[in-house]
C-alpha positions in Angstrom: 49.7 -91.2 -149.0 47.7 -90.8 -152.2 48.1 -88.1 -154.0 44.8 -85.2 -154.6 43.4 -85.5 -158.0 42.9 -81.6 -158.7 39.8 -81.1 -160.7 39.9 -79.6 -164.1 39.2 -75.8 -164.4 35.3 -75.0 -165.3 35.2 -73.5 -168.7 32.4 -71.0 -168.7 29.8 -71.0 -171.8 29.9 -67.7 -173.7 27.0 -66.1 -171.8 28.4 -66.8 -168.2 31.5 -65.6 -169.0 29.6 -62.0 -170.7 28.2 -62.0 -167.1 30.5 -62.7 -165.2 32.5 -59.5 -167.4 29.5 -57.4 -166.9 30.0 -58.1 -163.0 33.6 -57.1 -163.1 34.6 -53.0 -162.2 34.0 -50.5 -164.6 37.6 -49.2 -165.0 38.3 -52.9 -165.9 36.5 -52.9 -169.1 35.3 -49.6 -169.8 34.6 -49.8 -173.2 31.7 -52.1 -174.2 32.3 -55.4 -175.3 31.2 -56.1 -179.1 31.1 -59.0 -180.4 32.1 -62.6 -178.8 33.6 -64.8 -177.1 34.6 -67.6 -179.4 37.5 -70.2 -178.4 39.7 -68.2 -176.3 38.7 -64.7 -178.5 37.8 -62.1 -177.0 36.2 -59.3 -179.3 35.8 -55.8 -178.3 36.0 -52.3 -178.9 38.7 -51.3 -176.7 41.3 -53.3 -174.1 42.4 -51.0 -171.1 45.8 -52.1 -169.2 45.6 -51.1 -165.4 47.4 -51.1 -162.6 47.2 -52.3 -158.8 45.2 -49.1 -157.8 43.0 -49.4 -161.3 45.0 -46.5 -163.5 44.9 -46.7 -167.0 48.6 -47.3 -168.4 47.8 -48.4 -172.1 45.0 -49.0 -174.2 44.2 -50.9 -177.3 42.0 -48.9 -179.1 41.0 -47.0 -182.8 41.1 -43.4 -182.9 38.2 -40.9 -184.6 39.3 -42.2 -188.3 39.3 -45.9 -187.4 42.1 -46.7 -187.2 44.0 -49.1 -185.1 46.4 -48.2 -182.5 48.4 -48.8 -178.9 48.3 -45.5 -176.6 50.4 -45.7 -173.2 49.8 -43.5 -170.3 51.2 -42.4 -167.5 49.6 -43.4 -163.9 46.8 -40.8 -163.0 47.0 -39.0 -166.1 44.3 -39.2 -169.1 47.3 -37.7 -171.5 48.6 -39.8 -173.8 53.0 -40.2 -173.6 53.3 -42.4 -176.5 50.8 -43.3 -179.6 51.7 -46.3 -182.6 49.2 -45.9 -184.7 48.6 -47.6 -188.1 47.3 -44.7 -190.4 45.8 -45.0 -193.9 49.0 -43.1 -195.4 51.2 -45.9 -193.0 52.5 -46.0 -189.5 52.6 -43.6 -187.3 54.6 -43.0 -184.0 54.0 -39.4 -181.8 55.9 -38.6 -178.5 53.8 -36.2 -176.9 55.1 -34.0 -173.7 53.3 -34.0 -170.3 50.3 -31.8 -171.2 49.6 -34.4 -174.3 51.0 -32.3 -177.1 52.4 -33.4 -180.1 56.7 -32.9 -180.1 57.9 -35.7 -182.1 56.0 -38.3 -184.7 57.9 -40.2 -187.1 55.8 -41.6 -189.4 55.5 -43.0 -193.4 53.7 -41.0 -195.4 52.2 -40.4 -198.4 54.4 -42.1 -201.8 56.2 -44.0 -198.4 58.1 -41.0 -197.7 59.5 -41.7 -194.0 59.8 -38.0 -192.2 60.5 -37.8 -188.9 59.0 -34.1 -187.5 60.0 -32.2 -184.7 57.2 -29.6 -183.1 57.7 -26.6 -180.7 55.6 -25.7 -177.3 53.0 -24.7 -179.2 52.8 -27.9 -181.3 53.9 -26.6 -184.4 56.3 -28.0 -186.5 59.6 -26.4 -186.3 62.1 -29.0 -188.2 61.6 -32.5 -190.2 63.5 -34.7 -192.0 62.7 -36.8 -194.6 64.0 -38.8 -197.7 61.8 -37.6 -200.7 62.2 -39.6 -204.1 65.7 -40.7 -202.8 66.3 -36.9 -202.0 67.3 -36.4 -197.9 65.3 -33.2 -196.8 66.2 -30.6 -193.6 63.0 -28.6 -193.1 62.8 -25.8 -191.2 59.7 -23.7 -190.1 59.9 -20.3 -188.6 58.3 -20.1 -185.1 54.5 -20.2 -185.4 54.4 -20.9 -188.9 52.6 -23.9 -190.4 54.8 -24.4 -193.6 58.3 -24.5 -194.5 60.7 -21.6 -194.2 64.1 -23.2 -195.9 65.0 -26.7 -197.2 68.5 -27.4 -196.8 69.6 -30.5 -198.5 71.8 -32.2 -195.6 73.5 -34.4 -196.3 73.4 -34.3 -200.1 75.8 -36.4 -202.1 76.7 -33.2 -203.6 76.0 -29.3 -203.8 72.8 -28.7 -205.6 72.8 -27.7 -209.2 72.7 -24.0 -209.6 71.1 -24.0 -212.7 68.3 -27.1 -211.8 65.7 -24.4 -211.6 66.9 -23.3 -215.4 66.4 -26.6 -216.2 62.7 -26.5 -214.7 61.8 -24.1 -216.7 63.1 -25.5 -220.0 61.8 -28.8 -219.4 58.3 -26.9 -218.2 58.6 -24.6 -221.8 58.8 -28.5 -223.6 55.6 -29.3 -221.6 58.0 -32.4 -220.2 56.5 -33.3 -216.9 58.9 -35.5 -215.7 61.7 -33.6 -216.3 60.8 -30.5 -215.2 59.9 -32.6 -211.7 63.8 -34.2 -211.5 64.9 -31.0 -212.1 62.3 -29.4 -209.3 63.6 -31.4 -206.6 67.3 -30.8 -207.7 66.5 -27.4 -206.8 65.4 -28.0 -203.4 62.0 -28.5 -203.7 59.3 -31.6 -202.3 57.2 -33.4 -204.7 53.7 -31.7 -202.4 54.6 -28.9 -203.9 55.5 -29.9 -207.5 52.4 -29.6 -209.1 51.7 -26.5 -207.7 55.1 -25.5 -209.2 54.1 -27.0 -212.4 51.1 -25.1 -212.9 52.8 -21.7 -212.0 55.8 -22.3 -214.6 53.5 -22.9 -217.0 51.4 -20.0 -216.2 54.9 -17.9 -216.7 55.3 -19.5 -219.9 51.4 -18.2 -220.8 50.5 -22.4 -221.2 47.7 -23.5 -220.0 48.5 -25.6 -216.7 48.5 -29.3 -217.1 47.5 -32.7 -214.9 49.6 -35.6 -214.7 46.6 -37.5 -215.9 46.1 -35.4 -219.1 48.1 -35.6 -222.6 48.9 -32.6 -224.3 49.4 -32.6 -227.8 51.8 -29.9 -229.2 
């Protein structure tokens, strides 16, 4: 007995297999379909991930800022679990509870600082960590507040300098930028806040505040 010579698949031209996408349920692709269908490439907006009964579990999508990212769902529910997102400062990663809030992103930041935060019901941050200039951070907020309460240096390699902030403010009184910033972060603080800190030592010392970008000559 002979064996059946099974016939090669048909491959659909681009427009027949548009159509024949068009024809398809919405839930399948619910996003429209931008682009082409070049050599096995699909291009689109978004790509939804369903189940069986046609629930969204994950989508391949950008967010409002354009950005790329893969957001996973739980059956029957439009609130996002888990986000990875790629971010202009870096990556991003949120765990967010069953009502879609925010509790815990870890993320690289600005200057690649990693931070990892942790956020309250309310989705406020109540603690972070994060390695600033080589310096490990502990950050903690006080319920409801937006910014930072205490930073305790945990683990540092050793007790902080009593007297960095001394050395701040003589470095700030020499107009020395850069070591009035060492010393600044000795003393517990995070480089968003140093030129804020910058400005106001230099107000105490009655000189006129000073930009990184900008040479002052004594």
């Amino acid at each position: 007995m002979s064996t059946p010579i099974l016939a090669a698949p048909k491959r659909l031209s681009d427009e027949k297999f548009m159509d024949a996408i068009d024809k398809l349920k919405p839930n399948v692709f619910p996003a429209v379909v931008a682009g082409k269908v070049d050599t096995g490439t699909i291009t689109a907006t978004c790509f939804n991930l369903i189940n069986a009964d046609g629930q969204r579990l994950a989508a391949l999508t950008t967010n409002d800022n354009g950005c790329p990212g893969l957001v996973f769902f739980h059956p029957g529910s439009d609130g996002a679990r888990l986000e990875v997102m790629l971010e202009a400062a870096g990556p991003v990663v949120k765990f967010n509870d069953a009502k879609g809030r925010q509790r815990l992103r870890v993320h690289i930041g600005p200057g690649d600082t990693p931070a990892v935060f942790l956020t309250g019901a309310t989705g406020l941050p109540r603690i972070s960590l994060m390695v600033d200039r080589d310096h490990p951070r502990v950050i903690l907020f006080p319920r409801g507040a937006r910014h930072r309460s205490v930073v305790a240096g945990v683990p540092f390699p050793k007790i902080p300098e009593p007297r960095a902030w001394a050395r701040a403010m003589r470095a700030a009184r020499s107009n020395k930028r850069a070591a009035f910033e060492t010393a600044a972060l000795d003393a517990g603080f995070l480089t968003p806040e140093l030129l804020k800190l910058w400005n106001f030592a230099r107000r105490r010392l009655r000189h006129r505040p000073v930009s990184r970008a900008r040479k002052v000559v004594a």
